[in-house]
C-alpha positions as CSV (number, residue, x, y, z in Angstrom):
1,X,0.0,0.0,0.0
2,X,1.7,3.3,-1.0
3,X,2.8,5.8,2.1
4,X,0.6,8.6,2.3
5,X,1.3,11.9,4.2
6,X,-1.6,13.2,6.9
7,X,0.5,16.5,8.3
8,X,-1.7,18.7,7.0
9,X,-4.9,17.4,7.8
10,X,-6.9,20.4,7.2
11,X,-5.6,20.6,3.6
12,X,-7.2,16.8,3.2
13,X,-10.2,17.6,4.7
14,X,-10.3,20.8,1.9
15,X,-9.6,17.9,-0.4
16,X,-12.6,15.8,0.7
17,X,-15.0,18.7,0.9
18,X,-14.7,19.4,-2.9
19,X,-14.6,16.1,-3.9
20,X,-17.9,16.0,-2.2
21,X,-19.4,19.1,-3.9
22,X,-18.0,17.4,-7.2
23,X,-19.8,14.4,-6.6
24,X,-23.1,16.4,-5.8
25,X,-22.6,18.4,-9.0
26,X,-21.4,16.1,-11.6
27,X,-22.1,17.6,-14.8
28,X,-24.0,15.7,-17.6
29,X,-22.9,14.9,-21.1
30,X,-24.2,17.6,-23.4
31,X,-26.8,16.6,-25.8
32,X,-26.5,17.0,-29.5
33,X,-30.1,16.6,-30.0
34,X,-32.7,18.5,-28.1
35,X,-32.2,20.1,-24.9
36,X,-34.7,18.7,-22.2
37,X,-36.5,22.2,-22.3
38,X,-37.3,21.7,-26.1
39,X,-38.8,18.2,-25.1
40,X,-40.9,19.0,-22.8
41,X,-42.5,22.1,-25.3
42,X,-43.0,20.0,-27.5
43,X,-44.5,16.8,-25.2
44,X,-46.9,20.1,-24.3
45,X,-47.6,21.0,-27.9
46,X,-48.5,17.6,-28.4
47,X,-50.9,17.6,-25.3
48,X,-53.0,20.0,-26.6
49,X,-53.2,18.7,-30.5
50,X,-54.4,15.5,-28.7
51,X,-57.2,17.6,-26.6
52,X,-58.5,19.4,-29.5
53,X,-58.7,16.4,-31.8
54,X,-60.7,14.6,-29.0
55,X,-62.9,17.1,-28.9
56,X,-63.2,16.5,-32.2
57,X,-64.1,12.7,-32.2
58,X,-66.1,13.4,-29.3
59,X,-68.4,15.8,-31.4
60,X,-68.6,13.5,-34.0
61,X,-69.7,10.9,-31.4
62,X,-72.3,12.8,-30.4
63,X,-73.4,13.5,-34.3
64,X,-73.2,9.5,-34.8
65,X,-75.3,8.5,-31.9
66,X,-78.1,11.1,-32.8
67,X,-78.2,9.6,-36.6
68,X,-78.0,6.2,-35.7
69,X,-81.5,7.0,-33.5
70,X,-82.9,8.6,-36.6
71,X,-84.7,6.4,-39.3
72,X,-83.4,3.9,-41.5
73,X,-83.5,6.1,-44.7
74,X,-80.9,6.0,-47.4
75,X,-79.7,9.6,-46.6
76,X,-79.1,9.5,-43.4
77,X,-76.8,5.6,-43.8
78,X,-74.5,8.1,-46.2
79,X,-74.6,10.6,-43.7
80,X,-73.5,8.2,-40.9
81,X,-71.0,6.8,-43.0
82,X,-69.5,10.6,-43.7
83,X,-69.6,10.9,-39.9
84,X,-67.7,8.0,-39.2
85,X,-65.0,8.6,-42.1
86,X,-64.4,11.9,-40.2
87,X,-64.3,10.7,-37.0
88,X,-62.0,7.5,-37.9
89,X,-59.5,10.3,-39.7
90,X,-59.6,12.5,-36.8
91,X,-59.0,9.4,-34.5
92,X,-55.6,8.5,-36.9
93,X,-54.6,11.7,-36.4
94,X,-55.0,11.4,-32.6
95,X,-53.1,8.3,-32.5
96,X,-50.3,9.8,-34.3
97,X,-50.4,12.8,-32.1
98,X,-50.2,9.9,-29.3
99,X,-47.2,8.4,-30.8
100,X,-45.2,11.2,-31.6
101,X,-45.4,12.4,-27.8
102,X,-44.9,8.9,-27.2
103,X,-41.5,9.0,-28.9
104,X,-40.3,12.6,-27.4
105,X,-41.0,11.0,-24.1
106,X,-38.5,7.9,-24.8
107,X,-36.3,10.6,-25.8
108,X,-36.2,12.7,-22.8
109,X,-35.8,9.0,-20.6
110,X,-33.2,8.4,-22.7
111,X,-31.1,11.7,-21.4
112,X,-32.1,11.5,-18.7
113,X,-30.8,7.4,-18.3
114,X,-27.4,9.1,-19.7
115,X,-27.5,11.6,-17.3
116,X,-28.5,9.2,-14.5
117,X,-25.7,6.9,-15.3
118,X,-23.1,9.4,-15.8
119,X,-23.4,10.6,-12.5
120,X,-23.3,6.6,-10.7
121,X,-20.0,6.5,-12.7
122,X,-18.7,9.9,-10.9
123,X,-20.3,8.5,-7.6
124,X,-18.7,5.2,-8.0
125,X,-14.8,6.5,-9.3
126,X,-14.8,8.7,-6.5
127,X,-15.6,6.2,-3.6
128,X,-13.1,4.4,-5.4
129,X,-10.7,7.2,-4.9
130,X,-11.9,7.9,-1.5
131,X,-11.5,4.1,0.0
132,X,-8.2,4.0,-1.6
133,X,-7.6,7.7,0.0
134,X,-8.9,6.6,3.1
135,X,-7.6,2.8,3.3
136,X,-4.6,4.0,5.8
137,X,-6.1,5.7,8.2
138,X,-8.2,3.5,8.5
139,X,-5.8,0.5,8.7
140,X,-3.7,3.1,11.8
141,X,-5.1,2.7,15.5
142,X,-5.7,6.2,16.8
143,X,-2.2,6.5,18.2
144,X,-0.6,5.7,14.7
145,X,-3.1,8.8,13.7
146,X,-1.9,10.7,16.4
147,X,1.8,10.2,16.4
148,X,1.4,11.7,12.5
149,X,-0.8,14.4,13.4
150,X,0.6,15.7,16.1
151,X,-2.9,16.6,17.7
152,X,-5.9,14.5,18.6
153,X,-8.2,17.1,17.2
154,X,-6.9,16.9,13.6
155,X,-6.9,13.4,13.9
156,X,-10.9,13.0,15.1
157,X,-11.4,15.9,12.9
158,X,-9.7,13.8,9.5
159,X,-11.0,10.5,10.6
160,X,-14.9,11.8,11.1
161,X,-14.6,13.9,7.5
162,X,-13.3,10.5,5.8
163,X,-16.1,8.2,7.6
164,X,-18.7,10.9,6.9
165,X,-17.5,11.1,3.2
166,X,-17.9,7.8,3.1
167,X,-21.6,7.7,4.0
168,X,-22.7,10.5,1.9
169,X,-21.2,8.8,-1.2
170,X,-22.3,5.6,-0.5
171,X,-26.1,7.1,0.0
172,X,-25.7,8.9,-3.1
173,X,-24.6,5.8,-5.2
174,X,-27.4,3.9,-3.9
175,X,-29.7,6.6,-4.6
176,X,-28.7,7.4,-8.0
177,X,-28.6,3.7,-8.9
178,X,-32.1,3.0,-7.7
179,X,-33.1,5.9,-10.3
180,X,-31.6,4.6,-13.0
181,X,-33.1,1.4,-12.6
182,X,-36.4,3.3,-12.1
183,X,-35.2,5.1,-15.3
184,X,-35.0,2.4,-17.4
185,X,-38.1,0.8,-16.6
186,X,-40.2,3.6,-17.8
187,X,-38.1,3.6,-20.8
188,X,-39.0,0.3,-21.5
189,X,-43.0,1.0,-20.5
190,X,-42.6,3.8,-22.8
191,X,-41.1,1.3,-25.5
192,X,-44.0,-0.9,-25.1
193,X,-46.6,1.8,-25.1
194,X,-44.9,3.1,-28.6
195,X,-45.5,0.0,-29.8
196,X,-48.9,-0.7,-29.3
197,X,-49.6,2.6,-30.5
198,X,-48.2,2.3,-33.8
199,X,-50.2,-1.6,-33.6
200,X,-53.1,0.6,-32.9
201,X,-52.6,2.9,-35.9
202,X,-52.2,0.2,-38.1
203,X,-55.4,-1.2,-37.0
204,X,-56.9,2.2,-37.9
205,X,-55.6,2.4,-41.3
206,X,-56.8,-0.5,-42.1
207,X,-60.3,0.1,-40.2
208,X,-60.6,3.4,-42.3
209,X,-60.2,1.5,-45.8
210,X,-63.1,-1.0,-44.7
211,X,-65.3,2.0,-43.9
212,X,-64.2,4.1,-47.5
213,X,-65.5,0.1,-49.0
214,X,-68.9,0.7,-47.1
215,X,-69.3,3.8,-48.3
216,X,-68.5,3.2,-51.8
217,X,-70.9,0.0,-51.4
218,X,-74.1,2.7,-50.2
219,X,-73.2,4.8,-53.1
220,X,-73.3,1.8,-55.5
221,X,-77.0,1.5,-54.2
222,X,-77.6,4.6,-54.7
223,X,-76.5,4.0,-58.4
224,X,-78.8,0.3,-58.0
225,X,-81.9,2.1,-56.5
226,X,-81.6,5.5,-58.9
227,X,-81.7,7.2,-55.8
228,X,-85.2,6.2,-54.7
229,X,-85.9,5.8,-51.2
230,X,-88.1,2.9,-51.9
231,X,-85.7,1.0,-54.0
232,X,-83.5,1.5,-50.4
233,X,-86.7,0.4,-48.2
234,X,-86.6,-2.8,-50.5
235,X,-83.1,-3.8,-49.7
236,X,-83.1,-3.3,-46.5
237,X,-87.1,-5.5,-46.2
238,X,-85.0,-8.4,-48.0
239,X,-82.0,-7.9,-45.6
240,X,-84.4,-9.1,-42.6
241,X,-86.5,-11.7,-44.3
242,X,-82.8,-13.1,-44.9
243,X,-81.9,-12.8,-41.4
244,X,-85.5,-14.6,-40.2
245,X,-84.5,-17.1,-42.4
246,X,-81.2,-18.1,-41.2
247,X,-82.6,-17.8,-37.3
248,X,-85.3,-20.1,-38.6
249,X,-82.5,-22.5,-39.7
250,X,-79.9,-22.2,-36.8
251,X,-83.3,-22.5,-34.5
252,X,-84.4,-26.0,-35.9
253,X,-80.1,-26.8,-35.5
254,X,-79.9,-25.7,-32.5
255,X,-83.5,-27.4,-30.7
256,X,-81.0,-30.8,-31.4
257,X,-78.7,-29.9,-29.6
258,X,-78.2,-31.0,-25.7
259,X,-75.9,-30.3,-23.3
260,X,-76.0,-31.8,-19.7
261,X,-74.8,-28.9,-16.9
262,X,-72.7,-30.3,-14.2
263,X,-73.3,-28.3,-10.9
264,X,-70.1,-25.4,-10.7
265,X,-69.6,-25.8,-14.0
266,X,-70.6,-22.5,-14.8
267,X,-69.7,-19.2,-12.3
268,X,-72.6,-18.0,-10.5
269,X,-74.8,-15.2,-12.3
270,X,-72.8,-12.0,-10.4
271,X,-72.6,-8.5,-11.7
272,X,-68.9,-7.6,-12.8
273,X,-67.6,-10.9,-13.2
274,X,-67.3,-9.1,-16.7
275,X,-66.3,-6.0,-18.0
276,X,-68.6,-3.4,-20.4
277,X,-66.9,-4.4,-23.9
278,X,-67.3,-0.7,-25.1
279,X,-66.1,2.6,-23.5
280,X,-69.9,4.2,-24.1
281,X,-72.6,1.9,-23.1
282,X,-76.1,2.0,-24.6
283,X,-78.3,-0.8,-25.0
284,X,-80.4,-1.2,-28.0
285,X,-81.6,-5.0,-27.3
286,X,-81.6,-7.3,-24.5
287,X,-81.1,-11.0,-24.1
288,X,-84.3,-12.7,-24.6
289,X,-87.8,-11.9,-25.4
290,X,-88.4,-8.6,-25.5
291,X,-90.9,-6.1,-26.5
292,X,-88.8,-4.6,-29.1
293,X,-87.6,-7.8,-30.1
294,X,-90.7,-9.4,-30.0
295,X,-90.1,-12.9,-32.3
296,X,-86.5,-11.7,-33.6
297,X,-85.1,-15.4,-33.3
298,X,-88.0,-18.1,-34.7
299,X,-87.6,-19.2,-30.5
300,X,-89.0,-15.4,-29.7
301,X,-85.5,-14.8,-27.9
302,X,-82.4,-12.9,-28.8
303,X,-79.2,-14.7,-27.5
304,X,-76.9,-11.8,-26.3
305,X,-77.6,-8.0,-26.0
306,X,-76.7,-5.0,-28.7
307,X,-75.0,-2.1,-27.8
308,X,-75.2,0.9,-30.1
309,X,-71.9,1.8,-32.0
310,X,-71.0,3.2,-34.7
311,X,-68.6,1.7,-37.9
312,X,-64.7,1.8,-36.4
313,X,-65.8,2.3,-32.1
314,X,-62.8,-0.1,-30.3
315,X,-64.2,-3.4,-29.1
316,X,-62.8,-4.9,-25.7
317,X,-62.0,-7.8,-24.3
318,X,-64.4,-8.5,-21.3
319,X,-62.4,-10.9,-19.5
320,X,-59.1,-12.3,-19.7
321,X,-59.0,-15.3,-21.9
322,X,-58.0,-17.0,-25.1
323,X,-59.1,-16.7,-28.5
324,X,-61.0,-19.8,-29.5
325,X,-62.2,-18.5,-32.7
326,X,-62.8,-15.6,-35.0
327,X,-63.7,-14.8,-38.7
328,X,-62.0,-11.9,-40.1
329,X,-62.7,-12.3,-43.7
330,X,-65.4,-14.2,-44.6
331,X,-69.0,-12.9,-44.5
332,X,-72.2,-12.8,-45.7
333,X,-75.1,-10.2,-45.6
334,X,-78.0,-12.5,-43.8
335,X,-75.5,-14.8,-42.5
336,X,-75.0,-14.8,-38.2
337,X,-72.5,-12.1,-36.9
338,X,-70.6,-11.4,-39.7
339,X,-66.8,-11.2,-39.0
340,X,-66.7,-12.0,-35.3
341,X,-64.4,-12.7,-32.0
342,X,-65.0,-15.5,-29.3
343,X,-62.9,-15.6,-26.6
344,X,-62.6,-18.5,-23.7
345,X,-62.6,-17.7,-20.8
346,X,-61.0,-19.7,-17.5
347,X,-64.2,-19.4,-15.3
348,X,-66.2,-22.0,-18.0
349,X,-67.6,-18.9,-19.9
350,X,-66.9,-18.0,-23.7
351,X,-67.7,-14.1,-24.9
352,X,-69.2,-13.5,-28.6
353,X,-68.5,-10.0,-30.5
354,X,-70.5,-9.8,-33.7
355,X,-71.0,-7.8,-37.2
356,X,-67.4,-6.3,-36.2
357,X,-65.5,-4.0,-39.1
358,X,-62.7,-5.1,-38.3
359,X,-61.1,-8.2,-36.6
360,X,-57.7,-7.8,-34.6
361,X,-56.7,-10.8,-33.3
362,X,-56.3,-14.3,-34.0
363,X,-57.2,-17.3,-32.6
364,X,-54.8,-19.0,-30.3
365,X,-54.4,-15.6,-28.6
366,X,-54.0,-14.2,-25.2
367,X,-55.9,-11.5,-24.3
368,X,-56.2,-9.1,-21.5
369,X,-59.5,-7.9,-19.9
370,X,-59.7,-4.4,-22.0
371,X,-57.7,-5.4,-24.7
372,X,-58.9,-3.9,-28.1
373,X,-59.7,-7.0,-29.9
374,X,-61.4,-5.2,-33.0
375,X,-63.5,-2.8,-34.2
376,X,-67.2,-2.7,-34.8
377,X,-69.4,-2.5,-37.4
378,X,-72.4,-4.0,-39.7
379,X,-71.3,-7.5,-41.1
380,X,-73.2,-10.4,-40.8
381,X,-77.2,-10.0,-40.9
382,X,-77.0,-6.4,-39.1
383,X,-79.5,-3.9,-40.9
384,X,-76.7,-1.0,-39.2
385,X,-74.6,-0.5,-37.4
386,X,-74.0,-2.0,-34.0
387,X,-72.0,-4.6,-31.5
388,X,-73.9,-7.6,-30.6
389,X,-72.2,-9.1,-27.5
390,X,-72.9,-12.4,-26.7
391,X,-72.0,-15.1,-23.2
392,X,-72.1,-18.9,-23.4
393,X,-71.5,-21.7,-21.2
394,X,-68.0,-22.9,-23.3
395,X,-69.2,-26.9,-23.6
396,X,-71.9,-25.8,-25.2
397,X,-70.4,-23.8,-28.0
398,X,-70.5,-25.9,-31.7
399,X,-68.7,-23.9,-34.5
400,X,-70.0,-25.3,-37.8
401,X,-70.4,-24.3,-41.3
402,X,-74.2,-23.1,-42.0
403,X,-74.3,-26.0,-44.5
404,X,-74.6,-27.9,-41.6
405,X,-78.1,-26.1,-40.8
406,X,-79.3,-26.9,-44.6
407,X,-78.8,-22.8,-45.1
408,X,-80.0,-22.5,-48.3
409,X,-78.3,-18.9,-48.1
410,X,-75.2,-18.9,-46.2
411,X,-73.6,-22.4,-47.0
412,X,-69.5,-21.7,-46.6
413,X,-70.1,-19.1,-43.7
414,X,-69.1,-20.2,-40.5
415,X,-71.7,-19.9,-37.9
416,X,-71.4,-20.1,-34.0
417,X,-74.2,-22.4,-32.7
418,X,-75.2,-23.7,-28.5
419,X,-78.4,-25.7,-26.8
420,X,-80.6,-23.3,-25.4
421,X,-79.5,-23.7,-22.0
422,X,-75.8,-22.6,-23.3
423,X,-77.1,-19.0,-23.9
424,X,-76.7,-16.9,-21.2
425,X,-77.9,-13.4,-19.9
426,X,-74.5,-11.1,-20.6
427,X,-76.6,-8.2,-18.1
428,X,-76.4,-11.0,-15.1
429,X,-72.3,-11.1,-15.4
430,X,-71.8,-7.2,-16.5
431,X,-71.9,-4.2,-13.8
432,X,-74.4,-2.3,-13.2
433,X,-75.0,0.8,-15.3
């Protein structure tokens, strides 16, 4: 160990003192990219494009809800289908919004990681320096200190600045390590929330094109009707005769089928064992017979309920589970729910989503109460636009193609099929409005 000299103890403890305020003040490597003061403008410039644009979308809510309660006519479909075009480019721009601030927020983490870790360097050089400074006094019994000193004062003095050193620059490597592990986790949350967000954006994209095909299909009937309301009134007549049909059909299927309950095989009916699969909640049909519904199914029931929403509204997971099924692609006008997502559930229950837009996940998935699984729509037999949301007992479920029900109409489209008993009440499993 190399000599060192302690007669001038006052001149070490100087020493020790400003390698203290050095450690306290270690300077950070300057950026060549923005200073933190630019990030944060613009992280608050983004803020408030992602306010007005949801005020936006929020207005054009509003306008979609009132037109959706307005009459079938062929004017008002366009004008809902306007709506929605707006509001699905106004909600790509909020997503982009979303993702740039995403990104200036990975970029200030990532300074302020650099800076973070700049500083544990200092912090740990220095107690590095200052255990090696240190190590001799240390190793000297108060006599040795002392005899070297000449005074018992500058010794305490020197041997309390050193242990007292010591501490502080421990406490302050342990501190600054903690942040940057702190640091570095919200980079990586940050990461994962860039990602999902640009996921999200894709989803949107390709949500707006299917909406630009709907619209293009209404303005092809305008071209097949000439523009005559009753030509539209027609179409739209046929739609449900096809829809009564294929009920008929799936009814006489389904009366065949049986499924034997076994007691706890299915969770107790108990409000919020599932979650709302929208954001905005209103109810437009309930499970069973119903005055509205009157004989919508040939058995006078309806097997799920319908929640108003217009073309492109994010559809959610309402319970954790795996994707058992899902049609993304093929449809049929008249034929069952149209591009749809069922989801299995670990409690014995399977959720339906029907006459979705868009379908954006795939079977064999895990997915996350609240994860957006697609995006809703009018597929299937839907006469507009809406989310028809659905709860089985899982046994029960048969997935078949409608050949299978002799459909003299939708032969090649899958269809989702369960005993009576295997429908159940979503309202007795979802919280109270």
């Amino acid at each position: 160990m190399p000599k060192h000299s302690f007669r001038n103890p006052r001149a070490r403890f100087a020493q020790i003192a400003v390698l203290a305020v050095m450690l306290a003040t270690a300077a950070l490597p300057a950026s060549a990219a923005d200073s933190p003061e630019d990030i944060r403008a613009k992280i608050a410039d983004n803020n408030q494009k992602i306010a007005d644009l949801q005020k936006q979308i929020d207005q054009y809510s509003t306008l979609l809800n009132s037109t959706s309660q307005q009459a079938q006519t062929l004017s008002n479909a366009l004008k809902s289908l306007e709506l929605t075009q707006k509001k699905l480019e106004t909600n790509l721009a909020l997503t982009t919004q979303k993702i740039s601030k995403t990104a200036l927020t990975i970029k200030e983490l990532d300074q302020d990681i650099d800076d973070t870790e700049a500083r544990i360097a200092a912090t740990s050089k220095a107690i590095s320096a200052s255990i090696r400074d240190t190590a001799l006094t240390e190793s000297q019994s108060p006599i040795e200190n002392f005899l070297n000193n000449k005074s018992i004062s500058a010794t305490w003095d020197y041997m309390n600045a050193v242990q007292s050193l010591r501490t502080k620059v421990k406490d302050r490597y342990d501190e600054l390590h903690e942040l940057s592990e702190t640091l570095a986790s919200k980079q990586d949350e940050a990461a994962g929330e860039k990602s999902k967000l640009e996921s999200y954006q894709k989803s949107l994209v390709g949500e707006q094109a299917t909406v630009a095909a709907t619209k293009d299909q209404k303005s092809k009937l305008l071209v097949e009707t000439s523009g005559k309301e009753a030509e539209y009134k027609k179409i739209l007549a046929d739609k449900i005769e096809e829809r009564e049909a294929y009920e008929k059909e799936l009814f006489s299927y389904e009366s065949q089928l049986k499924l034997t309950l076994k007691p706890g095989e299915v969770p107790t009916a108990k409000t919020g064992v599932l979650s709302w699969p929208l954001d905005s909640i209103r109810i437009t049909q309930l499970f069973g017979k119903t005055v509205s519904a009157k004989r919508l199914y040939v058995s006078g029931t309806h097997g799920g309920i319908d929640l108003a929403a217009s073309i492109g509204t994010p559809v959610k997971a309402a319970l954790s589970g795996t994707v058992s099924d899902t049609e993304p692609t093929k449809y049929k006008s008249g034929c069952q729910y149209g591009k749809f997502v069922l989801i299995k559930h670990p409690n014995g229950l399977s959720t339906i989503y029907g006459h979705l837009s868009v379908v954006s996940v795939k079977p064999g998935d895990t997915v996350i109460t609240g994860d957006t699984i697609g995006y809703s729509g009018d597929t299937g037999y839907a006469t507009g636009p809406h989310l028809h949301f659905g709860v089985y007992v899982t046994e029960g479920i048969r997935i078949v193609d409608s050949a299978a029900l002799n459909s003299k109409t939708c032969a090649g489209i899958k269809t989702v099929a369960a005993p009576t008993n295997a429908y159940l009440d979503p309202m007795a499993y979802l919280p109270k409005l």
